[in-house]
C-alpha positions as CSV (number, residue, x, y, z in Angstrom):
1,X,29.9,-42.1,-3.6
2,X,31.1,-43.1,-0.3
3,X,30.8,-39.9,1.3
4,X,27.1,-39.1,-0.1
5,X,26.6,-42.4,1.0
6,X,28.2,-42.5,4.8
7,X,27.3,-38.6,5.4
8,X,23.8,-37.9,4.1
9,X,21.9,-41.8,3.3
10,X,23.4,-43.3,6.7
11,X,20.2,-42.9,9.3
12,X,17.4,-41.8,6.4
13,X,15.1,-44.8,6.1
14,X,13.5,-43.0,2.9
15,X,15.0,-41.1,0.4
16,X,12.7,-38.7,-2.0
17,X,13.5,-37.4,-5.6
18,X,11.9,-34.3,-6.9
19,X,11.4,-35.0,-10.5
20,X,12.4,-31.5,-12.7
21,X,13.6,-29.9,-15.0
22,X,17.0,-31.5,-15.4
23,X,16.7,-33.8,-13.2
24,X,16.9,-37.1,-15.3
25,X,20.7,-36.3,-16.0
26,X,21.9,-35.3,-12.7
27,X,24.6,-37.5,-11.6
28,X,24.5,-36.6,-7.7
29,X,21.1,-37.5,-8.1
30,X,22.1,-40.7,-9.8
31,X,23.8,-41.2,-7.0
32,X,22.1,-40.9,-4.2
33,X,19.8,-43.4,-5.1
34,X,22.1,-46.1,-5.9
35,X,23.3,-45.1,-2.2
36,X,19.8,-45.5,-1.1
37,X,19.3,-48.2,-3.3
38,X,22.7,-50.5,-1.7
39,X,21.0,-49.4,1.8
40,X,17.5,-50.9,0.8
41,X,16.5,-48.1,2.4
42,X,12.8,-46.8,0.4
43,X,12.4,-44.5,-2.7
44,X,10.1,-42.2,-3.6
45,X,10.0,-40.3,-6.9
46,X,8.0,-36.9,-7.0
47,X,6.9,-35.5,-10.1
48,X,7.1,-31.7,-9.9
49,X,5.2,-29.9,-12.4
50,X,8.8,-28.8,-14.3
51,X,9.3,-32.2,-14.8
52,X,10.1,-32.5,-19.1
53,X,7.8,-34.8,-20.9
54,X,9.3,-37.0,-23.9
55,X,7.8,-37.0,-27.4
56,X,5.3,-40.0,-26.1
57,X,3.9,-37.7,-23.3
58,X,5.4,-39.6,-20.6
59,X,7.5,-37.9,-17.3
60,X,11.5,-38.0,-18.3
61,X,13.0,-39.6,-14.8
62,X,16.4,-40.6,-13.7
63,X,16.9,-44.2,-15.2
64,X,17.8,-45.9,-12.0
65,X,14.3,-44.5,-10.5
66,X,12.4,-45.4,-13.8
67,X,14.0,-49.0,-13.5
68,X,12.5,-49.2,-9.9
69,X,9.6,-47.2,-10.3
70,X,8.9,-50.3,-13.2
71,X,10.2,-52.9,-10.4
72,X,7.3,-52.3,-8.2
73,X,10.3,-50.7,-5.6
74,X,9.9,-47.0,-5.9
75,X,6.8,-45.4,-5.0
76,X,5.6,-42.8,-7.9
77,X,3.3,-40.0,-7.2
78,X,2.9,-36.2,-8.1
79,X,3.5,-33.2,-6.3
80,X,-0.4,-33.1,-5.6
81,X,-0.6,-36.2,-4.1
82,X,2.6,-35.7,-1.9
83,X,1.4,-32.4,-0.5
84,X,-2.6,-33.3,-0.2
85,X,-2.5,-33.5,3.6
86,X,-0.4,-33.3,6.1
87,X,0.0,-37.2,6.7
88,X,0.5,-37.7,2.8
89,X,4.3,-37.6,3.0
90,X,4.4,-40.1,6.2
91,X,2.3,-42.3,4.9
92,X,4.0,-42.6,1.5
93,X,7.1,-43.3,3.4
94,X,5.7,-46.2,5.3
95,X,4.2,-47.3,1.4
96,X,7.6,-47.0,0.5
97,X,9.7,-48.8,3.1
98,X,7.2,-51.4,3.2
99,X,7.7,-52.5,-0.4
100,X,9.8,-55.7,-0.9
101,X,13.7,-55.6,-1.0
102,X,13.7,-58.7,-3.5
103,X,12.3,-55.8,-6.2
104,X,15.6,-53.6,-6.3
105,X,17.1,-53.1,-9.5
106,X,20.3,-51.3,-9.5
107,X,22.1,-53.1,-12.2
108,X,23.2,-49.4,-14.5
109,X,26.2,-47.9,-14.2
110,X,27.0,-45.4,-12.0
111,X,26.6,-42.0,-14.0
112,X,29.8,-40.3,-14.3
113,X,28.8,-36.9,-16.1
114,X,25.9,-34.7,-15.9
115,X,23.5,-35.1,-18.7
């Protein structure tokens, strides 16, 4: 955690997760955003168009980023709407890091095995 955190978070003021596949039960992924999370640095969570859908029809994301996404912290948009133009991305950072710090949630355990 310590080196994700110190070698790769240090100096991003953003961090962005593609939502796919398997991405929900990733624990790398897992934590890198508590990383970014302890940073306060923003969060954005991209929903690719792998992304598995649950028996309700809703997007399967890591529980840390649901539990911000729900917050009001992380930023949620598709893949669409990230690519759109090319200021979409830079303007969905600034969204991001503008959002307050007071809304972090990164109360879960830190996930120890892949899902």
């Amino acid at each position: 955690m310590r080196r994700i955190r110190e070698n790769y978070i240090s100096g991003n003021s953003c961090t962005i997760v593609l939502v796919g596949k398997d991405t929900w039960g990733r624990k790398y992924v897992d934590w890198e955003i508590k990383a970014t999370l302890e940073k306060e640095h923003g969060l954005i969570g991209v929903n690719l168009p792998t992304a598995p859908k649950s028996a309700e029809n809703k997007i399967i994301v890591p529980g840390r980023l649901h539990d911000n996404i729900v917050a009001g912290y992380a930023v949620w948009k598709s893949w669409q709407e990230m690519t759109a133009n090319t200021q979409a991305c830079t303007q969905l950072i600034e969204q991001a890091n503008s959002r307050d710090k007071n809304l972090i949630v990164n109360t879960r355990e830190q996930r120890s095995r892949n899902g």
